[in-house]
mmCIF file of the C-alpha atoms, coordinates in Angstrom:
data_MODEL
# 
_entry.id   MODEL 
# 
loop_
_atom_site.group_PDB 
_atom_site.id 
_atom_site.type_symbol 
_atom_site.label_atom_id 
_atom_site.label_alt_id 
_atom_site.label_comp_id 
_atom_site.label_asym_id 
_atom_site.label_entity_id 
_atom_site.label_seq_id 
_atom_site.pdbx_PDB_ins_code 
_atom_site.Cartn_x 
_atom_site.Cartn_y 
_atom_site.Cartn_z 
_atom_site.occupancy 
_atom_site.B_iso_or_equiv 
_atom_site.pdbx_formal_charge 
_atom_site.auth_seq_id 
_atom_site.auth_comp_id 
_atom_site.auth_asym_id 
_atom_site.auth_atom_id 
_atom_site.pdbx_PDB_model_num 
ATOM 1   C CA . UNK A 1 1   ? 142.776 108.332 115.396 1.00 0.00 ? 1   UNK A CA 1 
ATOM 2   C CA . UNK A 1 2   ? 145.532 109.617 117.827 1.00 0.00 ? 2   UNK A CA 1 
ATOM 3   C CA . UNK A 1 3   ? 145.467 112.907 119.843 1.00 0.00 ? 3   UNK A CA 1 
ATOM 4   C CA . UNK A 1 4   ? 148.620 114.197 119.898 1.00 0.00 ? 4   UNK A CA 1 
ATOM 5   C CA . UNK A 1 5   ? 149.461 117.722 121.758 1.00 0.00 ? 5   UNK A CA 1 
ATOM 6   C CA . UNK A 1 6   ? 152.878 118.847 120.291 1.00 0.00 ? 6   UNK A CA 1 
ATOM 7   C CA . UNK A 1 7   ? 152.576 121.476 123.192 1.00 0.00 ? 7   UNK A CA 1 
ATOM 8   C CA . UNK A 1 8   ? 151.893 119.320 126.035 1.00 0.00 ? 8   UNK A CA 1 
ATOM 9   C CA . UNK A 1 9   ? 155.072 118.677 128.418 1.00 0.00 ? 9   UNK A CA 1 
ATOM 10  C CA . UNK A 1 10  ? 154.595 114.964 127.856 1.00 0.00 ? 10  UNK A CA 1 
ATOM 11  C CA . UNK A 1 11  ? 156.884 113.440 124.833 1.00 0.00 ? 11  UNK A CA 1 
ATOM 12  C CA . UNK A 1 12  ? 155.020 112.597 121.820 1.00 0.00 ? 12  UNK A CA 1 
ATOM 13  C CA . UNK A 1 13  ? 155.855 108.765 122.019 1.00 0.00 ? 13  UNK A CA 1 
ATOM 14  C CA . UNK A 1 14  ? 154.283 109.029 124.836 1.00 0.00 ? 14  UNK A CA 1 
ATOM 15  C CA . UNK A 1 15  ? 151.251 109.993 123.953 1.00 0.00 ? 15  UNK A CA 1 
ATOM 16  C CA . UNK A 1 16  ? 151.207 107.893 121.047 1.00 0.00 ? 16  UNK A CA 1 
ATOM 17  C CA . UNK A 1 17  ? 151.446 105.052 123.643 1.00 0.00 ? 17  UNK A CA 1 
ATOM 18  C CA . UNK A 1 18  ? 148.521 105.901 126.062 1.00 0.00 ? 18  UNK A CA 1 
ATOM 19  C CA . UNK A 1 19  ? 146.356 106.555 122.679 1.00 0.00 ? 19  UNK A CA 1 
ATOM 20  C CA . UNK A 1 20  ? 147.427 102.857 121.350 1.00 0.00 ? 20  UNK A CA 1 
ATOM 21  C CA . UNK A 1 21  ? 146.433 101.569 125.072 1.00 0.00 ? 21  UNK A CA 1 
ATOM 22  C CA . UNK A 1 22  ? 143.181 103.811 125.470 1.00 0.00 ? 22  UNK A CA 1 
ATOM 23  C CA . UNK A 1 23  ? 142.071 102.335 121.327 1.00 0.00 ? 23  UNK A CA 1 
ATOM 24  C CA . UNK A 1 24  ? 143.366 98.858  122.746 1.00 0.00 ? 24  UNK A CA 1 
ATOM 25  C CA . UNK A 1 25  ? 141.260 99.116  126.378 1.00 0.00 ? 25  UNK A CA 1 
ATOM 26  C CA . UNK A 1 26  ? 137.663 100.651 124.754 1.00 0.00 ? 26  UNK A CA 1 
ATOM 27  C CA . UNK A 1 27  ? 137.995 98.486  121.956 1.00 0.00 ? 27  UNK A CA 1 
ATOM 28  C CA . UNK A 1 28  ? 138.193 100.628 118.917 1.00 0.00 ? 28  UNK A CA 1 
ATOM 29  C CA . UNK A 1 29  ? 141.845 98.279  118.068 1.00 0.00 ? 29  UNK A CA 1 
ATOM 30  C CA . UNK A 1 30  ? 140.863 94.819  117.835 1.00 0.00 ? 30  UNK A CA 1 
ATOM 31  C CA . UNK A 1 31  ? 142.886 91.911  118.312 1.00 0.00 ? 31  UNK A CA 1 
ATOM 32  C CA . UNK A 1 32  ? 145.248 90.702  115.683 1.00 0.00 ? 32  UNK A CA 1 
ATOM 33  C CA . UNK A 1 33  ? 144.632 94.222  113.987 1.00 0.00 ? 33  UNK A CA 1 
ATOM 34  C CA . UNK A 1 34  ? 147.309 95.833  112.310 1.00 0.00 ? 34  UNK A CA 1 
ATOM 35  C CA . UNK A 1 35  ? 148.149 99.113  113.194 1.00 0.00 ? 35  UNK A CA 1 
ATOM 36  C CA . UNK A 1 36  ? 148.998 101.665 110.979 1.00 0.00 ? 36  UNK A CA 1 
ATOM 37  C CA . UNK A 1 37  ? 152.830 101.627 109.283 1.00 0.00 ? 37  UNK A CA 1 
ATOM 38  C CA . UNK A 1 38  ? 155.674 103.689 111.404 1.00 0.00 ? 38  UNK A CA 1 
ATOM 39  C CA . UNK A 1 39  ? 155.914 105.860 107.879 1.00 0.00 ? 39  UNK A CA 1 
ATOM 40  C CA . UNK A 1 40  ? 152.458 106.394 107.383 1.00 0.00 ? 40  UNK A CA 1 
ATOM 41  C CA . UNK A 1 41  ? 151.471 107.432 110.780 1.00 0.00 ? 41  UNK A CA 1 
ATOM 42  C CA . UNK A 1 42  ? 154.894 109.675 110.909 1.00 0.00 ? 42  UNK A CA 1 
ATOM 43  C CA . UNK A 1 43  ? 153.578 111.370 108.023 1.00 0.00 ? 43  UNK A CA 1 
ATOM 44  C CA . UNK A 1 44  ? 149.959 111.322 109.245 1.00 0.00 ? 44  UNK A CA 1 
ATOM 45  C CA . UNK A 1 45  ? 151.537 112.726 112.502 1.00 0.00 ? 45  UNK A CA 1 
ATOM 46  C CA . UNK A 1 46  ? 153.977 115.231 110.817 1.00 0.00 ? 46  UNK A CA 1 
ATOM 47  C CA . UNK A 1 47  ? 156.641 113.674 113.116 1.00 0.00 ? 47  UNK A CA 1 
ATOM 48  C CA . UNK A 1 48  ? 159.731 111.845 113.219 1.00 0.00 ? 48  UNK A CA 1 
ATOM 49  C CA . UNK A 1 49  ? 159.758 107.596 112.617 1.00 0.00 ? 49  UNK A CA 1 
ATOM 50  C CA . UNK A 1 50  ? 162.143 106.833 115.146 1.00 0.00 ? 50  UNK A CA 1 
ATOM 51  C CA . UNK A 1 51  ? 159.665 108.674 117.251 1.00 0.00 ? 51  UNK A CA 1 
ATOM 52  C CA . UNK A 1 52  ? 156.870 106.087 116.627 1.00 0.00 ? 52  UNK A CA 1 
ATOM 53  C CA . UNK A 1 53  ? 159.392 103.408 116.341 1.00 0.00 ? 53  UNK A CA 1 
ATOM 54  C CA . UNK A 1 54  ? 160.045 103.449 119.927 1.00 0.00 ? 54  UNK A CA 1 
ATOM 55  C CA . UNK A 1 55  ? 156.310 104.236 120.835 1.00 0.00 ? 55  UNK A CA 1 
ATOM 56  C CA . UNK A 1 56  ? 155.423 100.727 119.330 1.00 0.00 ? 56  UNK A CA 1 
ATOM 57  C CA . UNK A 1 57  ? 158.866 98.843  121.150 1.00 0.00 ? 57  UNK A CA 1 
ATOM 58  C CA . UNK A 1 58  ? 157.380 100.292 123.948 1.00 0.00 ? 58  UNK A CA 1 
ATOM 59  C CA . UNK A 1 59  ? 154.307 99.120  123.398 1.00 0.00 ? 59  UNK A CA 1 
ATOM 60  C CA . UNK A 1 60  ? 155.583 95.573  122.262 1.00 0.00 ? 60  UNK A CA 1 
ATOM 61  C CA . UNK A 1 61  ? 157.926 95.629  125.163 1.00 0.00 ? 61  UNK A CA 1 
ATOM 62  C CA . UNK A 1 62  ? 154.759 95.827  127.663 1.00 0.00 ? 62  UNK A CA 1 
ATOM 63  C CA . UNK A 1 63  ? 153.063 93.059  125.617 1.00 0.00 ? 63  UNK A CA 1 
ATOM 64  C CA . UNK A 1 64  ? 149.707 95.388  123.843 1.00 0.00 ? 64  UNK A CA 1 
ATOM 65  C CA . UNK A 1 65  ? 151.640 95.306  120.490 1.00 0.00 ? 65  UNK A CA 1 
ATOM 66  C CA . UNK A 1 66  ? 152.873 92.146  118.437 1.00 0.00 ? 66  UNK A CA 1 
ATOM 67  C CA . UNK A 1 67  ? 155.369 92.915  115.560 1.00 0.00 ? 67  UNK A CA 1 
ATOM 68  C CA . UNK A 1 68  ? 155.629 90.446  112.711 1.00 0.00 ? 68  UNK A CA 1 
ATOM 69  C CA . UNK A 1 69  ? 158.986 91.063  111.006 1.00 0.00 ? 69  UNK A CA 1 
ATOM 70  C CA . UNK A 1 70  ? 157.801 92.187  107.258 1.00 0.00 ? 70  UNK A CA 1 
ATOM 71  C CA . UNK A 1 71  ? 154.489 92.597  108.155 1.00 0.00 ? 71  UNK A CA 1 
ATOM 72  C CA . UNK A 1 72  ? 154.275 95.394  110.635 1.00 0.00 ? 72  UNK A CA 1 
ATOM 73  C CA . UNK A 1 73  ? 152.860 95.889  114.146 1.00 0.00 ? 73  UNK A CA 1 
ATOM 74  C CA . UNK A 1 74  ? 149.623 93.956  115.016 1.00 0.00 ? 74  UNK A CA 1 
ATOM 75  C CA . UNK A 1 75  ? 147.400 94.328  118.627 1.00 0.00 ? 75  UNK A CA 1 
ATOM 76  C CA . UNK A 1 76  ? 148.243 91.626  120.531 1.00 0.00 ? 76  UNK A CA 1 
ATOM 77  C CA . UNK A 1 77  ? 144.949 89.729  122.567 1.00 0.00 ? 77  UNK A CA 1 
ATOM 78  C CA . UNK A 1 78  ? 145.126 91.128  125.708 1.00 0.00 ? 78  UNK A CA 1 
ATOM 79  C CA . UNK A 1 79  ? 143.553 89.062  127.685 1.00 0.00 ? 79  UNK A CA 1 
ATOM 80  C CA . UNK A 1 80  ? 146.198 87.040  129.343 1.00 0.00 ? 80  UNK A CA 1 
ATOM 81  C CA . UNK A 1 81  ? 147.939 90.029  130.118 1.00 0.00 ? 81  UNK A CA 1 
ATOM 82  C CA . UNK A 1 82  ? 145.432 92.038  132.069 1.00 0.00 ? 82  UNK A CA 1 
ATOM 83  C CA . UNK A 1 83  ? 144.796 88.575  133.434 1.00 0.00 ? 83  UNK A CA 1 
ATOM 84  C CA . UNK A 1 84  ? 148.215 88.864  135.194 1.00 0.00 ? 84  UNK A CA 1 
ATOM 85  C CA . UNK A 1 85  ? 147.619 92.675  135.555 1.00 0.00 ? 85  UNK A CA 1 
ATOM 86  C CA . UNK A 1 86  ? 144.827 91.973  137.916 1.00 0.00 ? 86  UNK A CA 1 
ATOM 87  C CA . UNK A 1 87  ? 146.508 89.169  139.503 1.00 0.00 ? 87  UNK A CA 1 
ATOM 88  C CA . UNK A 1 88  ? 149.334 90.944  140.380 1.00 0.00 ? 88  UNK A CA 1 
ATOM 89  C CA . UNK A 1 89  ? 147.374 93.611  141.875 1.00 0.00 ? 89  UNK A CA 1 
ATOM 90  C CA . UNK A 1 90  ? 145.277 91.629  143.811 1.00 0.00 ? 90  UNK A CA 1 
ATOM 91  C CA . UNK A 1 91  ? 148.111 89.607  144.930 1.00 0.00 ? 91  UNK A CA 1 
ATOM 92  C CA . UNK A 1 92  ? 149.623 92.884  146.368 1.00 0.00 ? 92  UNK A CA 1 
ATOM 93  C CA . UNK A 1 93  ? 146.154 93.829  147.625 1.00 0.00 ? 93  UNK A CA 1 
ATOM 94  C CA . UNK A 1 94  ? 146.250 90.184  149.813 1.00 0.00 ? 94  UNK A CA 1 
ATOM 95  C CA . UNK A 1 95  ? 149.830 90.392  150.752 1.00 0.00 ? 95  UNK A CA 1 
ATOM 96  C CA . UNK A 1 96  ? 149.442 94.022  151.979 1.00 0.00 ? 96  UNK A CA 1 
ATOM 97  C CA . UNK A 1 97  ? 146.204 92.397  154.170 1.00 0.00 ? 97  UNK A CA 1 
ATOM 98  C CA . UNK A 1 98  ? 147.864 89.371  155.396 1.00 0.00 ? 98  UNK A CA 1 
ATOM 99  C CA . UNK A 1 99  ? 150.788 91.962  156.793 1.00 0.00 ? 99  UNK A CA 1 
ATOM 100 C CA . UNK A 1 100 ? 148.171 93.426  158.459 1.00 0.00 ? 100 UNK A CA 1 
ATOM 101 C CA . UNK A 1 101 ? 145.982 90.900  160.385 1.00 0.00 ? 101 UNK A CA 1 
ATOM 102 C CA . UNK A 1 102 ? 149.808 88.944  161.171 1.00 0.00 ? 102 UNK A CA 1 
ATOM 103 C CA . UNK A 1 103 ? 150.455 92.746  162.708 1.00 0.00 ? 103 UNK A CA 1 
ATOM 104 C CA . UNK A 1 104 ? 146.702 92.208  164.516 1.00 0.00 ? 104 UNK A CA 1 
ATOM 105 C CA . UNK A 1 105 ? 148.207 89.040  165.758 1.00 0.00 ? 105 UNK A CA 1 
ATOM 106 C CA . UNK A 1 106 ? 146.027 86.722  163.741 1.00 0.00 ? 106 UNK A CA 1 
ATOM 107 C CA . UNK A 1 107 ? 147.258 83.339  163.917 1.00 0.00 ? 107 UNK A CA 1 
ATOM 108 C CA . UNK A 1 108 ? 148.538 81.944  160.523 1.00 0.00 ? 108 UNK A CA 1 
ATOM 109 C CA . UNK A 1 109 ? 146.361 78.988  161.003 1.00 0.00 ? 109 UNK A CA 1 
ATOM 110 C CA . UNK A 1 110 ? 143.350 81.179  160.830 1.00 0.00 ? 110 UNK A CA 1 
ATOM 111 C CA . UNK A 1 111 ? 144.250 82.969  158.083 1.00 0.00 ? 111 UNK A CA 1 
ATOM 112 C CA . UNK A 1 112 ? 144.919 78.913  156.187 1.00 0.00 ? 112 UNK A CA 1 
ATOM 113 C CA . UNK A 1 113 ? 141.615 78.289  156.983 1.00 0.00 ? 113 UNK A CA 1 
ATOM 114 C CA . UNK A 1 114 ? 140.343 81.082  155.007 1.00 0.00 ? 114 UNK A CA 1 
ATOM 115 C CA . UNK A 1 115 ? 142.404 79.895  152.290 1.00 0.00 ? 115 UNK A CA 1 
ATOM 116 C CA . UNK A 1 116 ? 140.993 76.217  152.630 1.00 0.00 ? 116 UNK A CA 1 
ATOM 117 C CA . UNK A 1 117 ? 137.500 77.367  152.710 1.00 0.00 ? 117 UNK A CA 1 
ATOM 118 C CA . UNK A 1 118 ? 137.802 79.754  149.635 1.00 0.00 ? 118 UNK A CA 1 
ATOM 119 C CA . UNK A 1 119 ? 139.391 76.440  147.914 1.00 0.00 ? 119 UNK A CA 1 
ATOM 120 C CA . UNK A 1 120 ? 136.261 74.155  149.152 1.00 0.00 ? 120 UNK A CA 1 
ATOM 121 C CA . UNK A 1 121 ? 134.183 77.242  147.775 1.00 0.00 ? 121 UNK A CA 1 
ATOM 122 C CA . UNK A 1 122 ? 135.475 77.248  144.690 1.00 0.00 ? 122 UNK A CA 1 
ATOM 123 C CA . UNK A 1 123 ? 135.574 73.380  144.237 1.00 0.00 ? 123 UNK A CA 1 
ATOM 124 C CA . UNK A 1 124 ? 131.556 73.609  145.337 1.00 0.00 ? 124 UNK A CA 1 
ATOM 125 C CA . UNK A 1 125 ? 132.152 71.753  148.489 1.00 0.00 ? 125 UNK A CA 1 
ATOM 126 C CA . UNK A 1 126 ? 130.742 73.859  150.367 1.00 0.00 ? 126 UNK A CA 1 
# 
């Protein structure tokens, strides 16, 4: 289930953490699925628990992983946080635009009306 390069120059709890995301993002770990115990998969792995211990913080820390005290480490539903992922890059995407049509000397009244009309778009009004 994980590919895990004890040669490669990137630490194993890393790699343990781009193979939970990767499972998580093609959809081979469900939602609410448990993954697999930090002793099992340390002795799966033939390496240390702390080491997957702070793979899954991590990943609970950036919100793929849930853990439920007694019951382990679940996949969290992901879809409100690639939500915000893709907000948050778009929002950079339109603030890095507005910078640069206020630098074009675009008036900020034109670029409200774009807003306006995306609104009346959206609301079917126009």
């Amino acid at each position: 289930m994980f590919d895990i390069d004890v040669k490669s120059r990137m630490p194993i709890y890393e790699q343990i953490i781009e193979n939970v995301k990767r499972l998580i993002i093609q959809g081979v770990l469900l939602p609410e699925e448990k993954l697999p115990s930090v002793r099992s998969l340390a002795q799966e792995l033939t390496i240390n628990p702390n080491t997957i211990q702070k793979a899954y913080r991590e990943l609970e820390r950036e919100g793929y992983v849930i853990s439920r005290p007694g019951k382990g480490s679940f996949v969290n539903d992901m879809t409100e946080t690639m939500n915000r992922e893709h907000i948050k890059t778009l929002t950079a995407e339109v603030e890095r635009l507005i910078k640069e049509l206020v630098f074009l000397d675009v008036p900020g009244v034109s670029l409200k009306a774009m807003i306006d009309k995306a609104e009346r778009e959206k609301e079917g009004q126009e």
